[in-house]
PyMOL Python script that loads the backbone (N, CA, C, O; Angstrom):
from pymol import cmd

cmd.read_pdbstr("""\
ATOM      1  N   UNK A   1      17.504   9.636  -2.765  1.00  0.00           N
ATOM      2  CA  UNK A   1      18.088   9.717  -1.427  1.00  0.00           C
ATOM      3  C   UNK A   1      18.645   8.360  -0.974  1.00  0.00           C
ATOM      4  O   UNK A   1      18.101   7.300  -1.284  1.00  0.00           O
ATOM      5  N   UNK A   2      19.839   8.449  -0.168  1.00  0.00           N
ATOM      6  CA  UNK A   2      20.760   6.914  -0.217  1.00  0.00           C
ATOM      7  C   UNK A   2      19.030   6.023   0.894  1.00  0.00           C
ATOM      8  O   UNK A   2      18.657   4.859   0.745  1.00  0.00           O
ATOM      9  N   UNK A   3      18.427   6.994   1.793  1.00  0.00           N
ATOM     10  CA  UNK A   3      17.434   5.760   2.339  1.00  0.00           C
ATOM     11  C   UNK A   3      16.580   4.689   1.528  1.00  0.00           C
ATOM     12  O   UNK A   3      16.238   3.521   1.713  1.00  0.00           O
ATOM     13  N   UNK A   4      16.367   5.828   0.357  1.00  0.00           N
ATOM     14  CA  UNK A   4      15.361   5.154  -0.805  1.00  0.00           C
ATOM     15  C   UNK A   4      16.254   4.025  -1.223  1.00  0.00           C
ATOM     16  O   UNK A   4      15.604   3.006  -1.459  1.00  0.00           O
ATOM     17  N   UNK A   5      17.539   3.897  -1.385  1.00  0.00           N
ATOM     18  CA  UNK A   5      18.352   3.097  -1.890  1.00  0.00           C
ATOM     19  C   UNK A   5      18.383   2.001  -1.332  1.00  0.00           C
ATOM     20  O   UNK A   5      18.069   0.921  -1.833  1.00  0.00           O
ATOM     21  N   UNK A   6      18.761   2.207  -0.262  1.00  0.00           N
ATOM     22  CA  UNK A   6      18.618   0.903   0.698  1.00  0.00           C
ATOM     23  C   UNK A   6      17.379   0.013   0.781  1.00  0.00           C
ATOM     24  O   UNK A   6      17.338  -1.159   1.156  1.00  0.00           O
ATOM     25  N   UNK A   7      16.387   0.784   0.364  1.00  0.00           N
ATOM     26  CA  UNK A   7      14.917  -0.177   0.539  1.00  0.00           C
ATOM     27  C   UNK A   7      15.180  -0.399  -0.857  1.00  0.00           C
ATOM     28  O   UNK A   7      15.260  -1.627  -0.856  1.00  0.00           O
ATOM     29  N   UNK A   8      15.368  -0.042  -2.048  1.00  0.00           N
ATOM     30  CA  UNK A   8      15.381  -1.300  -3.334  1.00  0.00           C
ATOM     31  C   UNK A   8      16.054  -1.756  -3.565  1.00  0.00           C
ATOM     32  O   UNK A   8      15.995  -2.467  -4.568  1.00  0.00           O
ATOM     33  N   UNK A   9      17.617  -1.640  -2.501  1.00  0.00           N
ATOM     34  CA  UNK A   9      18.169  -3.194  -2.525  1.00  0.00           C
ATOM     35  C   UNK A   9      17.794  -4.043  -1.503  1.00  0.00           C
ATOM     36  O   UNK A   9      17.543  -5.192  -1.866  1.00  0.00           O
ATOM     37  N   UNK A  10      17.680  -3.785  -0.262  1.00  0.00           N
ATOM     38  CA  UNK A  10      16.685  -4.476   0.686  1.00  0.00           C
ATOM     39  C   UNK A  10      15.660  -5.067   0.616  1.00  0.00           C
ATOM     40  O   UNK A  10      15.530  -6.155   1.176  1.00  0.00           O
ATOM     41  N   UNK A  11      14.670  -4.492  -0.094  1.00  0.00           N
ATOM     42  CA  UNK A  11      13.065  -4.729  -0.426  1.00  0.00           C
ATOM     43  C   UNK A  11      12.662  -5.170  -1.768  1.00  0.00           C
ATOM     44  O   UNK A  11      12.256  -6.235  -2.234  1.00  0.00           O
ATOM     45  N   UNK A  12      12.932  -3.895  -2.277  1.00  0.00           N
ATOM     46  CA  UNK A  12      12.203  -4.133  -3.703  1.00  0.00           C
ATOM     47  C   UNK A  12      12.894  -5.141  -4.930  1.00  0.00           C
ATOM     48  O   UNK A  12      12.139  -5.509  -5.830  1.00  0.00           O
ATOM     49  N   UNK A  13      14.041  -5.490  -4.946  1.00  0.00           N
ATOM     50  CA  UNK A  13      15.050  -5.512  -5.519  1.00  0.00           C
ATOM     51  C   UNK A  13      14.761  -7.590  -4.846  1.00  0.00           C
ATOM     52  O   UNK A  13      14.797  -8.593  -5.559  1.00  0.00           O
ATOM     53  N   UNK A  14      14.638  -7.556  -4.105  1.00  0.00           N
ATOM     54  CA  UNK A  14      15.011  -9.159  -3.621  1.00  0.00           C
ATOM     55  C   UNK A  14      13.312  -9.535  -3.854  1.00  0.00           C
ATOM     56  O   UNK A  14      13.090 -10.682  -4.240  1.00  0.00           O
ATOM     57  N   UNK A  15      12.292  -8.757  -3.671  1.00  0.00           N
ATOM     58  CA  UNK A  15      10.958  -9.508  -4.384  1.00  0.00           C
ATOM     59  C   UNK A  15      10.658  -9.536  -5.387  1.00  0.00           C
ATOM     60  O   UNK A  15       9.704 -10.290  -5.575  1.00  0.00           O
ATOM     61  N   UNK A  16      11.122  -8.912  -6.462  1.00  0.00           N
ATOM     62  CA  UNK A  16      10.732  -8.775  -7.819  1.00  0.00           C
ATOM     63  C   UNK A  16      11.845  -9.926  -8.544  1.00  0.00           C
ATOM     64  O   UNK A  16      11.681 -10.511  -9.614  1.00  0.00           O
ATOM     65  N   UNK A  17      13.488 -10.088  -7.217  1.00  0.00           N
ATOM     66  CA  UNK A  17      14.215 -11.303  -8.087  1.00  0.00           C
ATOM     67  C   UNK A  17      13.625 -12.386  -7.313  1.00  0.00           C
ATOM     68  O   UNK A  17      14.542 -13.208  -7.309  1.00  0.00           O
ATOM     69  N   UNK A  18      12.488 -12.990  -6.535  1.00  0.00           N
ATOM     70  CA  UNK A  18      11.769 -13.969  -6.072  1.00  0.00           C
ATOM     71  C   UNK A  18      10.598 -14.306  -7.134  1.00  0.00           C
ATOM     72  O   UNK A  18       9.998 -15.380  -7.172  1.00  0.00           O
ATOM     73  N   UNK A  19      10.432 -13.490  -7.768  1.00  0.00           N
ATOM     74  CA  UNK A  19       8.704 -13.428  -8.740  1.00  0.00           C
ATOM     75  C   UNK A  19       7.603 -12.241  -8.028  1.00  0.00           C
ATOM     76  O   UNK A  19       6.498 -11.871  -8.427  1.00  0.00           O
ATOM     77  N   UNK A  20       8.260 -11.901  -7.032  1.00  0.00           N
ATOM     78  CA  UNK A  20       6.915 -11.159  -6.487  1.00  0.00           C
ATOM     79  C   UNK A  20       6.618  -9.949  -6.657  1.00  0.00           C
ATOM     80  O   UNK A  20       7.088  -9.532  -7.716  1.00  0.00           O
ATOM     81  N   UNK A  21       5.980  -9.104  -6.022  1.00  0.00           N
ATOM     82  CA  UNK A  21       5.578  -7.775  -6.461  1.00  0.00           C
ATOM     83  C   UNK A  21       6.587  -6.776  -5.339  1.00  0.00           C
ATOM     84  O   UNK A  21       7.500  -7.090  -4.575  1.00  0.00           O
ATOM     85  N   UNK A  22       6.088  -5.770  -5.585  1.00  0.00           N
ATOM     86  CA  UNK A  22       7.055  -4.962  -4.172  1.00  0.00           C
ATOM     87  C   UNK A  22       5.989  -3.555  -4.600  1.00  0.00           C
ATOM     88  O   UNK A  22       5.842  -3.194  -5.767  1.00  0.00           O
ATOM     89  N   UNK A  23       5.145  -2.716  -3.125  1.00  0.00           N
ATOM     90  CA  UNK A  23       4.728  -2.040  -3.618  1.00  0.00           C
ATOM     91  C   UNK A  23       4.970  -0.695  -2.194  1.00  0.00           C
ATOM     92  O   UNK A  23       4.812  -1.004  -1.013  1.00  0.00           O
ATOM     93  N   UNK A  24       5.301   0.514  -2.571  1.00  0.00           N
ATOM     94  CA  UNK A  24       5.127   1.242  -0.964  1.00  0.00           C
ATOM     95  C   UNK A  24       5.603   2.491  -1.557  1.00  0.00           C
ATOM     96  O   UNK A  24       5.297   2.896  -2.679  1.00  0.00           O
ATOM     97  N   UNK A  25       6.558   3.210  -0.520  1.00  0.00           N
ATOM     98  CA  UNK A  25       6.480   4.550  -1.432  1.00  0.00           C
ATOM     99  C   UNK A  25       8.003   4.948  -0.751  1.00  0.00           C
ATOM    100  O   UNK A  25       8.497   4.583   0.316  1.00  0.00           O
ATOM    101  N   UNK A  26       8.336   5.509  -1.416  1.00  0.00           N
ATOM    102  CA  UNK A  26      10.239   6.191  -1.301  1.00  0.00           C
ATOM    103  C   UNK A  26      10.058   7.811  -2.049  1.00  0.00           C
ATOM    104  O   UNK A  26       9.381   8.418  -2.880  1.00  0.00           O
ATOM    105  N   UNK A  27      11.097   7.967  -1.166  1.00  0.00           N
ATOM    106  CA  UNK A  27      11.322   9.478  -1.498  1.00  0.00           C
ATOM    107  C   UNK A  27      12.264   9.552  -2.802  1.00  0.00           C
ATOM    108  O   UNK A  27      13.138   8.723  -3.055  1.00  0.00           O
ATOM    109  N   UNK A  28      11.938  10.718  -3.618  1.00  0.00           N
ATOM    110  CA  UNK A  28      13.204  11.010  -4.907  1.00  0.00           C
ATOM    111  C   UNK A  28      13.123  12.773  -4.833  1.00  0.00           C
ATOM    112  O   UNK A  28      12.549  13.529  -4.050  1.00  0.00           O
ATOM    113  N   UNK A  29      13.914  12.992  -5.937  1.00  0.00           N
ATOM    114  CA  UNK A  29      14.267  14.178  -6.229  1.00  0.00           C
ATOM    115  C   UNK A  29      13.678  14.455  -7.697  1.00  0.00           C
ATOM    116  O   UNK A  29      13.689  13.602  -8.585  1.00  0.00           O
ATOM    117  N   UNK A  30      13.074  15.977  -7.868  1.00  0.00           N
ATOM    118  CA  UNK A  30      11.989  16.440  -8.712  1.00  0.00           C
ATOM    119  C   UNK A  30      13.523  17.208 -10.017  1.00  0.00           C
ATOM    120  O   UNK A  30      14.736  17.031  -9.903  1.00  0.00           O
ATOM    121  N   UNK A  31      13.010  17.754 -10.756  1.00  0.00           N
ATOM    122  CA  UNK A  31      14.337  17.890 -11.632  1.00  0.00           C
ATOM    123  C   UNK A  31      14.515  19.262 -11.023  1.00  0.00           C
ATOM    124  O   UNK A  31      15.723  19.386 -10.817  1.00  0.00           O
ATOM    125  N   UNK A  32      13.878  20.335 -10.645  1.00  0.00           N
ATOM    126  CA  UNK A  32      14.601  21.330  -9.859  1.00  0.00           C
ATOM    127  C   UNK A  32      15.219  20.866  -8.088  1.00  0.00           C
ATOM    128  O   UNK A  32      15.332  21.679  -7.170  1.00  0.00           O
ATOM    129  N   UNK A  33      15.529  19.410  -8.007  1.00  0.00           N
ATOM    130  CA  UNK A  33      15.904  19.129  -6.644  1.00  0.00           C
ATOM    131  C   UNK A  33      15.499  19.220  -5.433  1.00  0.00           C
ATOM    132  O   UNK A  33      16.121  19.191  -4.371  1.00  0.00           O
ATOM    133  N   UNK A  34      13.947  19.379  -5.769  1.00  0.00           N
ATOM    134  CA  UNK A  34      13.345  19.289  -4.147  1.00  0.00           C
ATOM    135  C   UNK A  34      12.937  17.353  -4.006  1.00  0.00           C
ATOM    136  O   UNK A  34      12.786  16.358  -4.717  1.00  0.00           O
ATOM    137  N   UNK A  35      12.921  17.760  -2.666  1.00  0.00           N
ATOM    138  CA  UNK A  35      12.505  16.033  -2.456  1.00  0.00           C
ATOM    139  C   UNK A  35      10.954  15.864  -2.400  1.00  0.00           C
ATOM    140  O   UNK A  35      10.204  16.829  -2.249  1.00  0.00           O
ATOM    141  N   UNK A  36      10.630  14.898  -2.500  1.00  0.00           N
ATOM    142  CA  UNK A  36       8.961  14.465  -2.896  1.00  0.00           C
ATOM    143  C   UNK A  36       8.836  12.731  -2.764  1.00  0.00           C
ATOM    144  O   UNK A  36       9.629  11.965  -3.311  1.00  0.00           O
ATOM    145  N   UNK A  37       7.957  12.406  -2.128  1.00  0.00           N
ATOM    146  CA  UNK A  37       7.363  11.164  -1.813  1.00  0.00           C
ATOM    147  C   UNK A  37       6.551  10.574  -2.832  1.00  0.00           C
ATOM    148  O   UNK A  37       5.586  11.146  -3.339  1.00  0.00           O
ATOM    149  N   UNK A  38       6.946   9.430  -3.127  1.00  0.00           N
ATOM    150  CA  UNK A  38       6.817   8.840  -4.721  1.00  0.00           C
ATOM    151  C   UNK A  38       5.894   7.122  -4.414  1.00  0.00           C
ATOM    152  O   UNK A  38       6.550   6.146  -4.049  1.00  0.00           O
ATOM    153  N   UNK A  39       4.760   7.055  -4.579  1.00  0.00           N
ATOM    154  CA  UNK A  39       4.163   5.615  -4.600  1.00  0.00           C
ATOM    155  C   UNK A  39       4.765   4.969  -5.760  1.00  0.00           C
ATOM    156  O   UNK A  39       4.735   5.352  -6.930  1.00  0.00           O
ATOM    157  N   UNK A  40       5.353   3.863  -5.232  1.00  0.00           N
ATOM    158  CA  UNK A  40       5.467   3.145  -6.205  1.00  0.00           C
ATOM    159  C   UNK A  40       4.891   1.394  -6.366  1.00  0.00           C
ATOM    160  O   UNK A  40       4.595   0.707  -5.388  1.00  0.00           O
ATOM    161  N   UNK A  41       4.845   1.054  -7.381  1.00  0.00           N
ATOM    162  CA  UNK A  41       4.716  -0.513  -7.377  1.00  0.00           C
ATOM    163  C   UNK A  41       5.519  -1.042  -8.546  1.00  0.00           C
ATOM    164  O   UNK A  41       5.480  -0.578  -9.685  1.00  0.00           O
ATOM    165  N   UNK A  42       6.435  -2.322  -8.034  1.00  0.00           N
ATOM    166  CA  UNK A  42       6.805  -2.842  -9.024  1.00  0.00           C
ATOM    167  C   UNK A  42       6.394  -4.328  -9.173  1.00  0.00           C
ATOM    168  O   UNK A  42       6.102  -5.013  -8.192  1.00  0.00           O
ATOM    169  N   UNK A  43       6.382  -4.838 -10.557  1.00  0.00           N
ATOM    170  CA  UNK A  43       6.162  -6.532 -10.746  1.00  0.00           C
ATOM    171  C   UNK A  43       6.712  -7.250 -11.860  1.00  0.00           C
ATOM    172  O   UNK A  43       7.004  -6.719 -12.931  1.00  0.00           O
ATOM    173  N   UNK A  44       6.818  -8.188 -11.651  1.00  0.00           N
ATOM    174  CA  UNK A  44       7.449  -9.066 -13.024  1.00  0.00           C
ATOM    175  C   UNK A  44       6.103  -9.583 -14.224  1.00  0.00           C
ATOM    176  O   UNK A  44       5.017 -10.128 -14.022  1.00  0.00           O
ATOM    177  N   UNK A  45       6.707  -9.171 -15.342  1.00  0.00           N
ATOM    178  CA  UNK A  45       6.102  -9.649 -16.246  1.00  0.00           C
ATOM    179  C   UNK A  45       6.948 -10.552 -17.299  1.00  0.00           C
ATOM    180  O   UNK A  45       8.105 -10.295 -17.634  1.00  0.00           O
ATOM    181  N   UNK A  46       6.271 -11.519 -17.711  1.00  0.00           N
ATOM    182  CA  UNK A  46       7.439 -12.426 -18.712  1.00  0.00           C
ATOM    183  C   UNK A  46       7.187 -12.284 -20.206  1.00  0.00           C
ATOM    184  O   UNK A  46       6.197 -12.584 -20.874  1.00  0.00           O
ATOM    185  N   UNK A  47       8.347 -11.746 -20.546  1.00  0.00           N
ATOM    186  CA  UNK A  47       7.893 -11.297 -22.190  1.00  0.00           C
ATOM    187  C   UNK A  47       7.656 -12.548 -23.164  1.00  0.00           C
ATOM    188  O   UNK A  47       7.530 -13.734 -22.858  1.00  0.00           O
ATOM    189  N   UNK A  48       7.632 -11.965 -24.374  1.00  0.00           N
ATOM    190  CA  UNK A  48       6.979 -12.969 -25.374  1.00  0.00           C
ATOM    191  C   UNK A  48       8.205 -14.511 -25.770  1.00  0.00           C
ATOM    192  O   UNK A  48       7.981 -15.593 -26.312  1.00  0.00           O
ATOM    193  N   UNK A  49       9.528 -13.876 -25.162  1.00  0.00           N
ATOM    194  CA  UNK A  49      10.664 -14.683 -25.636  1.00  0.00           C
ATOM    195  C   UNK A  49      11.031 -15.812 -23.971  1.00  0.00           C
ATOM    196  O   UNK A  49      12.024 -16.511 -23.774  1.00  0.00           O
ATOM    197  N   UNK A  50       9.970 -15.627 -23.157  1.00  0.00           N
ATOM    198  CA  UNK A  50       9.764 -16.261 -21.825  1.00  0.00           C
ATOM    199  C   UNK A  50      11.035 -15.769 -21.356  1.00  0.00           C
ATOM    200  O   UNK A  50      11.913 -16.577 -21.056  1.00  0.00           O
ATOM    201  N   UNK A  51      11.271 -14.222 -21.237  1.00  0.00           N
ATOM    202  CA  UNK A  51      11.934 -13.574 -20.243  1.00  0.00           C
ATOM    203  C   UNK A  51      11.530 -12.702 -18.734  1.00  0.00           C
ATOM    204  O   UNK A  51      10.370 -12.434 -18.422  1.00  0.00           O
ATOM    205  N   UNK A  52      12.333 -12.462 -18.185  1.00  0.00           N
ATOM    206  CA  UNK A  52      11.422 -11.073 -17.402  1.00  0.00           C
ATOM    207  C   UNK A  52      11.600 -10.235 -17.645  1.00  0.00           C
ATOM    208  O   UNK A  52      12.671 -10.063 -18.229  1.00  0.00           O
ATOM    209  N   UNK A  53      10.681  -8.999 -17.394  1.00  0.00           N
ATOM    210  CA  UNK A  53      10.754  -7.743 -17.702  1.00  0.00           C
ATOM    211  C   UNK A  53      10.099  -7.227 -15.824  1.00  0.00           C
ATOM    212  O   UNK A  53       9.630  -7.869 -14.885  1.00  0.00           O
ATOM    213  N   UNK A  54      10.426  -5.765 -16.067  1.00  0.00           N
ATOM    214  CA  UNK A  54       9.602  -5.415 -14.641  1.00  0.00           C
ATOM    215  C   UNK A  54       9.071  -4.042 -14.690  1.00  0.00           C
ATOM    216  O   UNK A  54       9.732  -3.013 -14.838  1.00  0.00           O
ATOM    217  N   UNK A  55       7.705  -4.161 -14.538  1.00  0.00           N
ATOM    218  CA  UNK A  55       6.920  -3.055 -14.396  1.00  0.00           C
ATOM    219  C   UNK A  55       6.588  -2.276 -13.790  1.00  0.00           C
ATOM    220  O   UNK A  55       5.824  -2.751 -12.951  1.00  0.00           O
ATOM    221  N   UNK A  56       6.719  -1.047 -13.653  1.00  0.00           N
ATOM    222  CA  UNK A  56       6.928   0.000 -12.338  1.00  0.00           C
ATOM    223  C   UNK A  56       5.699   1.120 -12.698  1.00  0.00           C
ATOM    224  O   UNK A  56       5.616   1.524 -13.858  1.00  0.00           O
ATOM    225  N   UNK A  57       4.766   1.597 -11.685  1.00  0.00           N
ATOM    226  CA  UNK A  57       3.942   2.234 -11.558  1.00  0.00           C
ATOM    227  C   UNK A  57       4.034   3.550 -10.563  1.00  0.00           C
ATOM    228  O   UNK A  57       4.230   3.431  -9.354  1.00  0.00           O
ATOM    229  N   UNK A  58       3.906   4.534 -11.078  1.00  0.00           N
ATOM    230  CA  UNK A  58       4.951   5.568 -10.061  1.00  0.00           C
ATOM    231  C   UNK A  58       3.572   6.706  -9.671  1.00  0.00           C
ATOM    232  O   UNK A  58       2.880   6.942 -10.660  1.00  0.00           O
ATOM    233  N   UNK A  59       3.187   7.309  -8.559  1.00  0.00           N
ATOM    234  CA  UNK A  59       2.498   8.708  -8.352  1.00  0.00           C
ATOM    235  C   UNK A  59       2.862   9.060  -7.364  1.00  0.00           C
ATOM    236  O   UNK A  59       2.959   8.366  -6.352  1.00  0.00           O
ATOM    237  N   UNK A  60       3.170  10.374  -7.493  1.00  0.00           N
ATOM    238  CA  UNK A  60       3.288  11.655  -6.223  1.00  0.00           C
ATOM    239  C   UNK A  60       2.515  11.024  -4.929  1.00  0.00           C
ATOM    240  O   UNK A  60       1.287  11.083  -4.887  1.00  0.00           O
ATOM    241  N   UNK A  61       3.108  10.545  -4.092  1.00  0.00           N
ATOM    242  CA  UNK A  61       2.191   9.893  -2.641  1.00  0.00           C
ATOM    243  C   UNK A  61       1.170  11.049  -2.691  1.00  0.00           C
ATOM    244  O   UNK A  61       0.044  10.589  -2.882  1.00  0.00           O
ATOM    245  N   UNK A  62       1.177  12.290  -2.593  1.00  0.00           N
ATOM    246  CA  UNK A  62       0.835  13.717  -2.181  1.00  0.00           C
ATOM    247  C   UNK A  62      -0.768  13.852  -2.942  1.00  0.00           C
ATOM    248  O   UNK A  62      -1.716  14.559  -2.597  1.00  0.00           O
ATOM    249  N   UNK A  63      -0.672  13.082  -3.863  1.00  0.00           N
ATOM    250  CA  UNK A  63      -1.666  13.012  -5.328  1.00  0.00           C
ATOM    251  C   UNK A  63      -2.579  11.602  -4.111  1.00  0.00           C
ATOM    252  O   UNK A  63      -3.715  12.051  -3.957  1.00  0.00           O
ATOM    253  N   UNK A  64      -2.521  10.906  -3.703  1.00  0.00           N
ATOM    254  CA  UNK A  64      -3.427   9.702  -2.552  1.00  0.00           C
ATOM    255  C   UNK A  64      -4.001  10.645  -1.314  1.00  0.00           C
ATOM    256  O   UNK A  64      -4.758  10.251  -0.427  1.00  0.00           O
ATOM    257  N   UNK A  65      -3.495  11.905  -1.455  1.00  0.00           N
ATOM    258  CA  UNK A  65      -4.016  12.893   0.287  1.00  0.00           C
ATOM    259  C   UNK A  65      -4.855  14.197  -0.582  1.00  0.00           C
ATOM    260  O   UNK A  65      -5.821  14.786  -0.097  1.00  0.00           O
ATOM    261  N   UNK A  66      -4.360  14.454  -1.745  1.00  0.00           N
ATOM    262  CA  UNK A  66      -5.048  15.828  -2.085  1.00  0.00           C
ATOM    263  C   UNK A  66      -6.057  15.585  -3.376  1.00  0.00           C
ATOM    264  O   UNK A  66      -6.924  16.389  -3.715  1.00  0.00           O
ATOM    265  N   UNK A  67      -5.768  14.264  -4.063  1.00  0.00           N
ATOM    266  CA  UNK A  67      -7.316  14.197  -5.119  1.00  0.00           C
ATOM    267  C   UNK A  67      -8.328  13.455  -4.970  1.00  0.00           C
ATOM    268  O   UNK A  67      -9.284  13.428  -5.746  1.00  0.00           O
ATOM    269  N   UNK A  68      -8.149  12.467  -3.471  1.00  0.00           N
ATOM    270  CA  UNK A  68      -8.844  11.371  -3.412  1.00  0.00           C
ATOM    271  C   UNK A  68      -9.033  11.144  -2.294  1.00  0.00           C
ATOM    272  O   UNK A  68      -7.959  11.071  -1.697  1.00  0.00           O
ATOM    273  N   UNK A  69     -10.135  10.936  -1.473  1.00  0.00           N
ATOM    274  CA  UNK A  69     -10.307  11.606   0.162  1.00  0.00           C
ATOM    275  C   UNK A  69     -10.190   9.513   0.455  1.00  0.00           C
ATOM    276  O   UNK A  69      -9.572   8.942   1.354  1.00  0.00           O
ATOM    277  N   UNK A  70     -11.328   8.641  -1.085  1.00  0.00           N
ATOM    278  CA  UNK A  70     -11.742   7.756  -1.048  1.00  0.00           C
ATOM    279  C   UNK A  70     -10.106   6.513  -0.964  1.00  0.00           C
ATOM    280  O   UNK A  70      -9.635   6.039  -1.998  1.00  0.00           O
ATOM    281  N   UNK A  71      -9.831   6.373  -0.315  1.00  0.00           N
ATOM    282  CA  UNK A  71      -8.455   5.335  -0.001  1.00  0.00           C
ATOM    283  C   UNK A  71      -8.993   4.299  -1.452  1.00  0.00           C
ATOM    284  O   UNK A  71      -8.421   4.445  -2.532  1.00  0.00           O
ATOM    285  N   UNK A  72      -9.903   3.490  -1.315  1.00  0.00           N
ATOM    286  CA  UNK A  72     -10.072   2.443  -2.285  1.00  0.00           C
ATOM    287  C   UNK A  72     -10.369   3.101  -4.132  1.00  0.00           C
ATOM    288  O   UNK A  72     -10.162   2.530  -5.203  1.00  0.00           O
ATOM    289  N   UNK A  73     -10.900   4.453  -3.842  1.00  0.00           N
ATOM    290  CA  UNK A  73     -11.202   5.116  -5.232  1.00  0.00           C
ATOM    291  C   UNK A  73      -9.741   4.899  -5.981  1.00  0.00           C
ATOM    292  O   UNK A  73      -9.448   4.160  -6.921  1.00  0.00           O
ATOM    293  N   UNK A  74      -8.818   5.956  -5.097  1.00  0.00           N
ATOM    294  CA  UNK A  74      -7.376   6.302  -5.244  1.00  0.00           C
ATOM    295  C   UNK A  74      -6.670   5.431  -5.750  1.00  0.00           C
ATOM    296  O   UNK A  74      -5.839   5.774  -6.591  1.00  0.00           O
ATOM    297  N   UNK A  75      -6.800   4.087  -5.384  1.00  0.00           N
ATOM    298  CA  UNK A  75      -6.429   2.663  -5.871  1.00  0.00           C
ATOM    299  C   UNK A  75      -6.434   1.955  -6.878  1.00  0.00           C
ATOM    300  O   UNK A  75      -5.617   1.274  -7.498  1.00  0.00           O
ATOM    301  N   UNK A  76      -7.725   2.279  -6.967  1.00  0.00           N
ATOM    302  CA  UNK A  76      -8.481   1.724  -8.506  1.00  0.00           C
ATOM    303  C   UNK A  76      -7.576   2.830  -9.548  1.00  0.00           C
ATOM    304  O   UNK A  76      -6.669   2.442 -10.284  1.00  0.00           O
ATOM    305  N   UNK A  77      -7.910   3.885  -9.468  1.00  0.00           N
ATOM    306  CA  UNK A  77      -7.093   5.278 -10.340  1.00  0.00           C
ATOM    307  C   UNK A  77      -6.115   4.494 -10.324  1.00  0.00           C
ATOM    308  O   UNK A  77      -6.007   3.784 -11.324  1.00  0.00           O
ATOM    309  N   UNK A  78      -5.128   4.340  -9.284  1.00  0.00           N
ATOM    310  CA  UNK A  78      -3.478   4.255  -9.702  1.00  0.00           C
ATOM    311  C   UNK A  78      -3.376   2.699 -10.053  1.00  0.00           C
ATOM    312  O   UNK A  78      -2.409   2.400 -10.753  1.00  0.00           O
ATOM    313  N   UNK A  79      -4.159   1.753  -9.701  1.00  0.00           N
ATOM    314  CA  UNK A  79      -4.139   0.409 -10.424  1.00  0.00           C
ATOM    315  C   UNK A  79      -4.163  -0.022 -12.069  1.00  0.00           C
ATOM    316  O   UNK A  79      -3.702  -0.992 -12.670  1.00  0.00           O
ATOM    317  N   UNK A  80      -4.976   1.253 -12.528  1.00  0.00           N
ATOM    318  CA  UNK A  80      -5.751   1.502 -14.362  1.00  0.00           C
ATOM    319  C   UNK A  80      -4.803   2.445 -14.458  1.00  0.00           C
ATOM    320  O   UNK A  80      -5.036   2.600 -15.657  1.00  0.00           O
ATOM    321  N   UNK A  81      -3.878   3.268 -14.243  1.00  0.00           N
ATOM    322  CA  UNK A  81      -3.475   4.043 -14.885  1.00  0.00           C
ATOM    323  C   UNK A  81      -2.756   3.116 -16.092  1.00  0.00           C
ATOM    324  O   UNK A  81      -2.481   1.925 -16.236  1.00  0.00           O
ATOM    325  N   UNK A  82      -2.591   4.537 -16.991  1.00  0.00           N
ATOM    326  CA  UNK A  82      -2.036   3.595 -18.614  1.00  0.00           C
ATOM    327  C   UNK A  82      -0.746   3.306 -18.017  1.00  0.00           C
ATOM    328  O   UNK A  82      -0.307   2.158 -17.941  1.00  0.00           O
ATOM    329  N   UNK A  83       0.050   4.635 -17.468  1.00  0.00           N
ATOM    330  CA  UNK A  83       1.358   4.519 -17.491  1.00  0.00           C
ATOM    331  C   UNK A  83       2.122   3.822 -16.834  1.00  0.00           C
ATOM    332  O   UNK A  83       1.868   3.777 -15.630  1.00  0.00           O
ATOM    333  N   UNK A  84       3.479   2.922 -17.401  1.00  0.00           N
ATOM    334  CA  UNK A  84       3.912   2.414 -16.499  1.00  0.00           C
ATOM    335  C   UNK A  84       5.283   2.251 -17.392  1.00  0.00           C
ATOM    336  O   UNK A  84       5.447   2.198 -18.611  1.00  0.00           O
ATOM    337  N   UNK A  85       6.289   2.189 -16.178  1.00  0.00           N
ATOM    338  CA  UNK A  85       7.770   1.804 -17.610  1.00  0.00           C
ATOM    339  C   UNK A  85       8.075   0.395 -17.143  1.00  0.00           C
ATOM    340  O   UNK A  85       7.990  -0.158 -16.046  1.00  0.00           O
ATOM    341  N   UNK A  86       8.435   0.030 -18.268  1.00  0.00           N
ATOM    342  CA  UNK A  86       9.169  -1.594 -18.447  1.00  0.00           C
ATOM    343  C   UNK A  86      11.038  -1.397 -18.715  1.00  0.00           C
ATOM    344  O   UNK A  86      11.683  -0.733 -19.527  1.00  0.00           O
ATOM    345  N   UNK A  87      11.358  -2.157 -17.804  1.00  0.00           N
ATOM    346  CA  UNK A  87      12.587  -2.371 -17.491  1.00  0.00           C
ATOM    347  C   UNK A  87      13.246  -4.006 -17.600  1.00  0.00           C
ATOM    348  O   UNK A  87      14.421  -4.219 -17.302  1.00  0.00           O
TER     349      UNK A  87
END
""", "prot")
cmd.dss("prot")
cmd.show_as("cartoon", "prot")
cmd.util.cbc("prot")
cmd.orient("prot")
């Protein structure tokens, strides 16, 4: 959605080119096109050739209200998760 857009060139996009992290949640589109609220976090990591790379951690906001009543449990879960893509 163009709002989501505007916050990762606004937001996310100018802390991750500072060194920093950027973490909150934006709306996207599911592959049958409904919209859905998406946690995300992104951060810089410097690869082995002392480049950057950037790491993005993604869950259904919806998945923080319906599996995990515990705010700090929920955290830990989405902090350890394995998955994450590098960009």
């Amino acid at each position: 959605p163009p709002e989501s857009l505007c916050v990762i060139e606004k937001e996310l996009a100018p802390a991750l080119e500072k060194g920093g992290s950027w973490a909150g949640v934006l709306d996207a589109f599911n592959a049958e096109g409904r919209r859905f609220s998406l946690k995300l976090r992104g951060y810089p990591v410097e690869n082995k050739k002392g480049g950057t790379r950037y790491v993005f951690k993604a869950a259904p906001a919806a998945y923080e209200k319906k599996i995990v009543e515990d705010k700090a449990l929920f955290e830990k879960i989405f902090d350890t998760q394995p998955g994450a893509v590098l960009i």
